[in-house]
C-alpha positions as CSV (number, residue, x, y, z in Angstrom):
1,X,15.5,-12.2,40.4
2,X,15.8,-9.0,38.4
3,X,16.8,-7.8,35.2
4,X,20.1,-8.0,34.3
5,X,21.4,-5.4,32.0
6,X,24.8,-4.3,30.4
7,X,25.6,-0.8,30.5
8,X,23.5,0.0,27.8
9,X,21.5,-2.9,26.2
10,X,19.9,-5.8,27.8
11,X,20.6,-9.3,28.3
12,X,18.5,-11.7,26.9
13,X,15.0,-12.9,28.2
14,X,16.1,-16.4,29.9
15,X,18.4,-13.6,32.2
16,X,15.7,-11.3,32.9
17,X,13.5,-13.9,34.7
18,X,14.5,-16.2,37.5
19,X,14.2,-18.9,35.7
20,X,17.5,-20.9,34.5
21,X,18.1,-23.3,32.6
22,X,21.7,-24.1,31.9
23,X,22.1,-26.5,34.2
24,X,19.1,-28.1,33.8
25,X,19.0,-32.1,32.0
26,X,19.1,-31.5,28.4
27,X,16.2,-33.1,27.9
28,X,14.3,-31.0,30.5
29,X,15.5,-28.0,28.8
30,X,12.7,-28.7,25.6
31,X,10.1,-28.7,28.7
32,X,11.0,-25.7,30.2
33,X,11.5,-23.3,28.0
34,X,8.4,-24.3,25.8
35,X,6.3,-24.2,29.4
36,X,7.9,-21.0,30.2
37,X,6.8,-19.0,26.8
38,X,3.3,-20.9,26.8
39,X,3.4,-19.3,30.9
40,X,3.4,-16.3,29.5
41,X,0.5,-16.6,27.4
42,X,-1.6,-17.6,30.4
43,X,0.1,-16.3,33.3
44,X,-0.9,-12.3,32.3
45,X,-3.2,-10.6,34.5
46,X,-6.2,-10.9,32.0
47,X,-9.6,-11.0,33.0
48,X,-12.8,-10.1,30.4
49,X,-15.2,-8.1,31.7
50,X,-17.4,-10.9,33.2
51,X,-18.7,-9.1,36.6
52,X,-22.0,-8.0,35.7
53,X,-22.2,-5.5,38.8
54,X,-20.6,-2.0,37.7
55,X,-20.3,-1.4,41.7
56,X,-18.3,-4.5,41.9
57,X,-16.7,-4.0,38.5
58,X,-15.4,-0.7,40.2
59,X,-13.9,-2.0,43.3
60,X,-12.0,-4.6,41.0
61,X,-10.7,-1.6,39.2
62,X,-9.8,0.2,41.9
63,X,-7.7,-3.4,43.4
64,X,-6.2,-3.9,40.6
65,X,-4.6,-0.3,40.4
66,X,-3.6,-0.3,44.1
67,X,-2.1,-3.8,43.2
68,X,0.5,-2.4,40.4
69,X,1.3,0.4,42.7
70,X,2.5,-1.6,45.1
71,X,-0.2,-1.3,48.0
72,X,-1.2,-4.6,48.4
73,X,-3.1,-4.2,51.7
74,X,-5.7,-2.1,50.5
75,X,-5.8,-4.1,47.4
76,X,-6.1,-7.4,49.5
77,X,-9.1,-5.3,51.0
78,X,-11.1,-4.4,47.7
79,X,-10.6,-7.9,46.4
80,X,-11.7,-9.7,49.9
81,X,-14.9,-7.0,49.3
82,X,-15.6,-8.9,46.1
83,X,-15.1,-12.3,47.5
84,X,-17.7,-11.1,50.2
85,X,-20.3,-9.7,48.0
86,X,-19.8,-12.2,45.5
87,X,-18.8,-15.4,46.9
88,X,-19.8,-17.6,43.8
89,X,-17.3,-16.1,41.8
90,X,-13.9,-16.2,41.2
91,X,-12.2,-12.7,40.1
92,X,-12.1,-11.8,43.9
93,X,-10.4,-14.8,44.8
94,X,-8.2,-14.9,41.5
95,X,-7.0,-11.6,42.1
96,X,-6.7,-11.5,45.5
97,X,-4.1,-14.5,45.0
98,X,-2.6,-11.6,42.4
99,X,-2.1,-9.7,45.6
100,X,-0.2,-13.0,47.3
101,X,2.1,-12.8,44.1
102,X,2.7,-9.8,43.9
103,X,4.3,-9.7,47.5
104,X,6.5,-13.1,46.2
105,X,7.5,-10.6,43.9
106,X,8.6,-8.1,45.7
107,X,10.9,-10.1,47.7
108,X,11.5,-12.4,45.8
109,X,14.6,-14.4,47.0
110,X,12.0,-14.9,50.5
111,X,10.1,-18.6,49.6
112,X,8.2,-18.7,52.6
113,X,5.1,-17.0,51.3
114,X,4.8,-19.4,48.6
115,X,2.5,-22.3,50.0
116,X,0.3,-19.7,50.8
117,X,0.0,-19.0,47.3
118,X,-0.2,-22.2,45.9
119,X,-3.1,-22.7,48.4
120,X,-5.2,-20.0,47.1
121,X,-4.5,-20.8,43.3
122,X,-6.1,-24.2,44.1
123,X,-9.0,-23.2,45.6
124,X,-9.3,-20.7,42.6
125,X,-8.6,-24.4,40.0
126,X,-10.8,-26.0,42.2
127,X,-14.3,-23.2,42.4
128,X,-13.5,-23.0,38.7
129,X,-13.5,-27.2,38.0
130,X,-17.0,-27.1,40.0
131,X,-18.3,-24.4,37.8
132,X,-17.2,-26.0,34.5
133,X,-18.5,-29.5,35.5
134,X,-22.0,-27.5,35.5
135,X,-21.5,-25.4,32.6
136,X,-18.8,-26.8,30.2
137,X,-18.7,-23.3,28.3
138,X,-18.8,-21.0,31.0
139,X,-15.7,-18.3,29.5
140,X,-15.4,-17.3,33.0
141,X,-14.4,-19.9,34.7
142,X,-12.3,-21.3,31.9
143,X,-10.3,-18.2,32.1
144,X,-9.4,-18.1,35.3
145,X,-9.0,-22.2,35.8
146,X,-6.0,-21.1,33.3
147,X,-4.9,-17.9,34.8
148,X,-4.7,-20.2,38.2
149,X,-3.1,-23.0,36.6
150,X,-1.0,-21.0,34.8
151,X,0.7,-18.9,38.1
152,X,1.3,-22.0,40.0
153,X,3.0,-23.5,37.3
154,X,4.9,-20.0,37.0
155,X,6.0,-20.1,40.8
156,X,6.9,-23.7,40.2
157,X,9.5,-22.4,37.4
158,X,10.7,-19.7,39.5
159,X,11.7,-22.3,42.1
160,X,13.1,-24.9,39.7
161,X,10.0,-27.2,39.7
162,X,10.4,-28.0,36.2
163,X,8.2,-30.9,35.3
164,X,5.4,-29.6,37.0
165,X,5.9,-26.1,35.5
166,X,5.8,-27.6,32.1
167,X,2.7,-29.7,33.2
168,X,0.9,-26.6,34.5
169,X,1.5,-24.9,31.1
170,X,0.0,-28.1,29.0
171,X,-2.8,-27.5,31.3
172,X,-3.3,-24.0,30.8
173,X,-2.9,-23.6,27.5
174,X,-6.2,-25.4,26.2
175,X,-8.2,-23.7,28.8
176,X,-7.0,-20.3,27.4
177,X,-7.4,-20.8,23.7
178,X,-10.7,-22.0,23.9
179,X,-11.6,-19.0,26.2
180,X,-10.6,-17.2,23.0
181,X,-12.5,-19.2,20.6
182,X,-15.6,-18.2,22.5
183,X,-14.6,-14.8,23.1
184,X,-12.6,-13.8,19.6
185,X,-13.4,-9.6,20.2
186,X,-12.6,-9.4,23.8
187,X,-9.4,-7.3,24.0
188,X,-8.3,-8.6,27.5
189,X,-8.1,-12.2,26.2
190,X,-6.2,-11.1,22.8
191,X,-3.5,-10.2,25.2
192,X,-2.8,-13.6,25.7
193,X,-3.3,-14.3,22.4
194,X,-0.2,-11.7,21.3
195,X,1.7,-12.6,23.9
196,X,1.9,-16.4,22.5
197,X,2.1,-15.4,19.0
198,X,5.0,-13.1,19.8
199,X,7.1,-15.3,22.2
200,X,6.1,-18.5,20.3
201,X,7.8,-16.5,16.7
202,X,10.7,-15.2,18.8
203,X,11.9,-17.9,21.5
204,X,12.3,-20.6,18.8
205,X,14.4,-18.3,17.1
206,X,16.4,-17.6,19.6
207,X,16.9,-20.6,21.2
208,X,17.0,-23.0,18.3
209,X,17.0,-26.1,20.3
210,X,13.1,-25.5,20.9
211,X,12.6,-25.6,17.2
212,X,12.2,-29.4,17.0
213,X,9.4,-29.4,19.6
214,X,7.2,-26.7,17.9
215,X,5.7,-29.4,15.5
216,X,3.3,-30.0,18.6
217,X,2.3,-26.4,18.9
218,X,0.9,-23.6,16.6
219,X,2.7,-21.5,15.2
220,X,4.0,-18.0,16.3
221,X,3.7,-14.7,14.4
222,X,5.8,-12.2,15.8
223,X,4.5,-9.1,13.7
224,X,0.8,-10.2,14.6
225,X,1.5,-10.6,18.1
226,X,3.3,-7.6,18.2
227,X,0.2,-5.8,16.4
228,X,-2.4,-7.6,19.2
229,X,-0.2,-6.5,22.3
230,X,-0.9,-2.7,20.6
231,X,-4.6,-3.5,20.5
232,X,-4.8,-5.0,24.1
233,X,-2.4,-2.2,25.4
234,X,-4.8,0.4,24.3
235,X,-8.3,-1.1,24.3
236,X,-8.0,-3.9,27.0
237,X,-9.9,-3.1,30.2
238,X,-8.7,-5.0,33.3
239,X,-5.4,-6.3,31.1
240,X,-4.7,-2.6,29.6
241,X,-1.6,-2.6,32.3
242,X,-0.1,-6.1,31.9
243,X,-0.3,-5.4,28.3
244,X,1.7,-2.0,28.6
245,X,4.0,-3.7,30.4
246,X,4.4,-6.9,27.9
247,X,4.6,-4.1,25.3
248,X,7.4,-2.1,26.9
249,X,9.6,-5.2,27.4
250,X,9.6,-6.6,23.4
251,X,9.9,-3.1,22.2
252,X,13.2,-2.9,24.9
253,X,14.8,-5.9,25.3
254,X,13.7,-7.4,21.3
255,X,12.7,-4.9,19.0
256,X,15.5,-2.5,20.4
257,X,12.8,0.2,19.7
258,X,13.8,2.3,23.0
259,X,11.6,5.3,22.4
260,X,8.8,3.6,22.3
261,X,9.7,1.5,25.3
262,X,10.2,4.7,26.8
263,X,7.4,6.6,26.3
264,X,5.3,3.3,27.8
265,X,7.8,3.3,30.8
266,X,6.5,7.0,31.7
267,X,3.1,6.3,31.1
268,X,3.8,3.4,33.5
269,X,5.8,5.1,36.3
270,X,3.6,8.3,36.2
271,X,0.8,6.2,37.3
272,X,2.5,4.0,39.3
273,X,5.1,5.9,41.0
274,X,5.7,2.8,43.8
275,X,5.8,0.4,41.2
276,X,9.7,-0.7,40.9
277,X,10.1,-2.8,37.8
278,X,8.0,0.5,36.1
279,X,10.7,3.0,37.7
280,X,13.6,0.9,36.8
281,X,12.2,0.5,33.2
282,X,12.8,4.5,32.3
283,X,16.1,4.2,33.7
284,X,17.4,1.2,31.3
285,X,15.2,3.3,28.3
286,X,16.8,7.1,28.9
287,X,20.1,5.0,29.1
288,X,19.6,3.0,25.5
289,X,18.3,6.4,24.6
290,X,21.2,8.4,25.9
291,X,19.4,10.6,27.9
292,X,22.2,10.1,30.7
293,X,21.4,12.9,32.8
294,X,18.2,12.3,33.2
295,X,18.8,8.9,33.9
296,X,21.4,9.7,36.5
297,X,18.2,11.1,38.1
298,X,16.1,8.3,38.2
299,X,18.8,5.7,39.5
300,X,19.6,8.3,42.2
301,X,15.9,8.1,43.6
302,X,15.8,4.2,42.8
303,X,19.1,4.1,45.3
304,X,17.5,5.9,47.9
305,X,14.0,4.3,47.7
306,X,16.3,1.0,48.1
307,X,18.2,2.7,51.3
308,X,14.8,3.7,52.8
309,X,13.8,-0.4,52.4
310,X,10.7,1.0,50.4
311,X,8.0,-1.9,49.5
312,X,9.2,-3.2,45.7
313,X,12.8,-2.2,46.1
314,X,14.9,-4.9,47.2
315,X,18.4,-6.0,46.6
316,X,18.4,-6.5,42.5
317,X,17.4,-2.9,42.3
318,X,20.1,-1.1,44.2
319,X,22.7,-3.6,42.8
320,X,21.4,-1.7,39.7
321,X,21.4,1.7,40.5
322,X,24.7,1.7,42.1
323,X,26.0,0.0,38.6
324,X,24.5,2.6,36.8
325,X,25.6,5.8,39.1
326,X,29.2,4.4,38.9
327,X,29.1,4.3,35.3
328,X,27.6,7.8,35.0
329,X,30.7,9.0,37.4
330,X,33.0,6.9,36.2
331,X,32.2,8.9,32.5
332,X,32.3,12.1,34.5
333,X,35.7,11.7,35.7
334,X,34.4,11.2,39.2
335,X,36.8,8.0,40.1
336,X,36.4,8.3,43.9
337,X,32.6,8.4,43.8
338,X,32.8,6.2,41.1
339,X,34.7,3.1,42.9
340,X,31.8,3.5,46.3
341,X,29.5,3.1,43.9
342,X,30.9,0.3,41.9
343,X,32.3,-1.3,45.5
344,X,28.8,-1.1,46.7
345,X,27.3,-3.1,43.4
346,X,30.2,-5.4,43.5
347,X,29.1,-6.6,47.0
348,X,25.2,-6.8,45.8
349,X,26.4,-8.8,43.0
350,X,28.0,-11.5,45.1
351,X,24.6,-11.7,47.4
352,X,22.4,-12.1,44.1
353,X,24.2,-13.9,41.7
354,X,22.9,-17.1,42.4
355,X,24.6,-18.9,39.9
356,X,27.6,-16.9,38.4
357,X,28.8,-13.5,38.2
358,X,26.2,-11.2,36.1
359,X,26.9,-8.7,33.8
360,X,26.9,-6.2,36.7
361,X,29.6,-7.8,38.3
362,X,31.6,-8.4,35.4
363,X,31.4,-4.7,33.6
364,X,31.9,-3.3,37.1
365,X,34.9,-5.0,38.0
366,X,36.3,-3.7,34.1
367,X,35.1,0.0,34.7
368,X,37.5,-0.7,38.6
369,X,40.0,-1.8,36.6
370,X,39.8,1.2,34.6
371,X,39.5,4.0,37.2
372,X,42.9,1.8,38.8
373,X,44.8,2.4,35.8
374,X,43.8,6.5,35.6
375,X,44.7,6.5,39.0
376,X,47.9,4.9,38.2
377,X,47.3,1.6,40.2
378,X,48.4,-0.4,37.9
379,X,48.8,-3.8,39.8
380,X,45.5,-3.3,40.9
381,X,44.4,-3.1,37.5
382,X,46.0,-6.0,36.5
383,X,43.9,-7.9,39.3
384,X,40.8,-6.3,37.8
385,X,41.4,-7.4,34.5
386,X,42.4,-11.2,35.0
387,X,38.7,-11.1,37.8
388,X,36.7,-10.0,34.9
389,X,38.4,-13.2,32.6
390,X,37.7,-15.4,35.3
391,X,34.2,-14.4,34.5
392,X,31.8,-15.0,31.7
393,X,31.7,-12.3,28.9
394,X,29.7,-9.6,28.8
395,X,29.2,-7.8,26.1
396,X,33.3,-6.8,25.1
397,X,34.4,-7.3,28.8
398,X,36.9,-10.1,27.6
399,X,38.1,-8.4,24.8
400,X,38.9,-4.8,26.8
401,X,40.4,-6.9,29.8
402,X,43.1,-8.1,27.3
403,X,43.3,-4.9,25.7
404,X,43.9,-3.2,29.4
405,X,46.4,-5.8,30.4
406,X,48.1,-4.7,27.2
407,X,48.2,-1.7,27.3
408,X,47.0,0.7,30.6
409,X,43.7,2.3,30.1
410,X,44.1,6.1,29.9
411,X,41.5,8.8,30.0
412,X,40.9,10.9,26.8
């Protein structure tokens, strides 16, 4: 699942991942949500720079930046080149499972790729056992016996596998930290390092339920972790992307520093113009930012990228864009373009929302409602308004419903 986003700010992180938890025992709850912020400390894409060959140090390079832009065949290839050359070891095979992920990914709502992942996570866990019953303090394969560990137990979240998500994570966790302990300068490892300082300072405090549980685990500093993603963003090697990335979503969706998650999005996007969740990123940032025209831009070529079926843009995405290009008409006075638009994400909405209407659903049948009443439909309105209190709230949508059915929108 995607992002879900109101017209201007974000929902918060538990919507932006598929991952849900509201209907989940409450006793479960305390399990997922702690597995899913210590999943993020070992689920990045963070390797140290443990292939002594520069040739094959190159080609993993090279794979990994074919892998964020989306071409995961030739990735597959460089990484299936490592495997070759270097059979004994497990980057190739640990990031060629990155490739199988990626393409989960990318079509997300599609599970039938996903025991082919889990297959080649375990014979990652299982090379990386064998190497660590030799050598107990061999970094390497610590590292990527947690990375491993830690994206099945991700999958496993995605697809509601709770207990053994949480159990991946308990697993992961000591794996990565000691990884750190014998690697304290390496800048690809201190991503992970951030990333559960951060999350473990900001989910408690947002979720306070989780609070309770924390006496089991260290303690989260979110300034610190915010300071160690800067570091890894601009010194890691093989992590410096993930990090960017991990940077550009606190800054947006916590921090509510837009510029700088802007100016990260087009570093992003520039260099990996196929990459989806980059492209979309400038287009929630210039609207936070209220750079609206330029914005109009970039949802305009997300739509058509989604119309052409282009690798990375799938349903979530145009829902989206065609949210966001309704708005933008809507604001211009464009009511007729405005409704195909808003139509068109209605109808994505109802094939996403898994669980209940989203805020794309909600805001969009309010902004109908509103064009109705300019247009002087106002029974039509009505109907808007009472859909959108059906729903949950969003942002004010409640409050302007009742507002509306008070009193008829009317243009300025």
């Amino acid at each position: 699942m995607r992002g879900e986003f109101f017209i201007t700010t974000p929902l918060d992180l538990a919507s932006m991942y598929p991952l849900e938890y509201r209907d989940v025992d409450k006793k479960l709850r305390y399990i997922y949500l702690l597995s899913a912020f210590l999943l993020l400390f070992v689920c990045s894409k963070v390797q140290s720079q443990w292939l002594d060959d520069p040739v094959l140090d190159q080609r993993v390079m090279h794979g990994i930046d074919k892998l964020y832009n989306y071409e995961f065949d030739r990735a597959d290839s460089d990484f299936t080149d490592v495997i070759r050359l270097r059979p004994d070891h497990p980057a190739g095979y640990f990031f060629r499972a990155m490739v199988q992920w990626e393409r989960i990914i990318s079509n997300f709502d599609d599970e039938s790729q996903d025991d082919k992942l889990y297959q080649m996570l375990d014979a990652v866990i299982d090379m990386c056992e064998k190497r660590l019953d030799e050598h107990p303090n061999d970094v390497t394969s610590m590292f990527f016996n947690g990375g491993a560990v830690g994206f099945r137990g991700r999958l496993r979240a995605n697809r509601g596998k709770w207990l053994g998500a949480a159990n991946d994570g308990m697993v992961a966790l000591p794996l990565v930290r000691k990884a750190y302990e014998l690697e304290p300068n390496n800048y690809d490892i201190l991503l992970g390092i951030g990333i559960y300082n951060y999350y473990a300072s900001v989910v408690p405090d947002r979720y306070p339920f989780v609070k309770p549980a924390m006496i089991f685990f260290p303690s989260g500093d979110r300034k610190k972790g915010l300071e160690q993603l800067r570091q890894a963003a601009q010194n890691a090697k093989y992590a410096k992307v993930e990090a960017m990335y991990f940077l550009m979503q606190n800054y947006f969706v916590y921090e509510k520093d837009y510029a700088n998650a802007l100016e990260l999005a087009r570093k992003l996007h520039t260099k990996y113009p196929n990459n989806s969740m980059f492209h979309c990123y400038i287009g929630r940032c210039l609207v936070s930012t209220g750079y609206l025209g330029e914005a109009k831009d970039i949802f305009a070529d997300i739509d058509k990228r989604c119309f052409k079926k282009q690798l990375g843009y799938d349903t979530y995405d145009a829902r989206e864009a065609s949210y966001y290009l309704g708005k933008f008409d809507f604001m211009a006075g464009r009511f007729d373009e405005a409704l195909k638009y808003l139509y068109r994400s209605d109808e994505l909405s109802r094939k996403t929302d898994k669980e209940e209407p989203s805020g794309f659903m909600s805001l969009g049948n309010l902004l109908i409602g509103m064009i109705y009443d300019a247009q002087g439909k106002r029974q039509d309105a009505i109907q808007q308004y009472k859909k959108v209190l059906a729903m949950k709230e969003y942002e004010d949508s409640h409050k302007e419903s009742k507002k509306y059915l008070e009193k008829p929108y009317a243009r300025n």
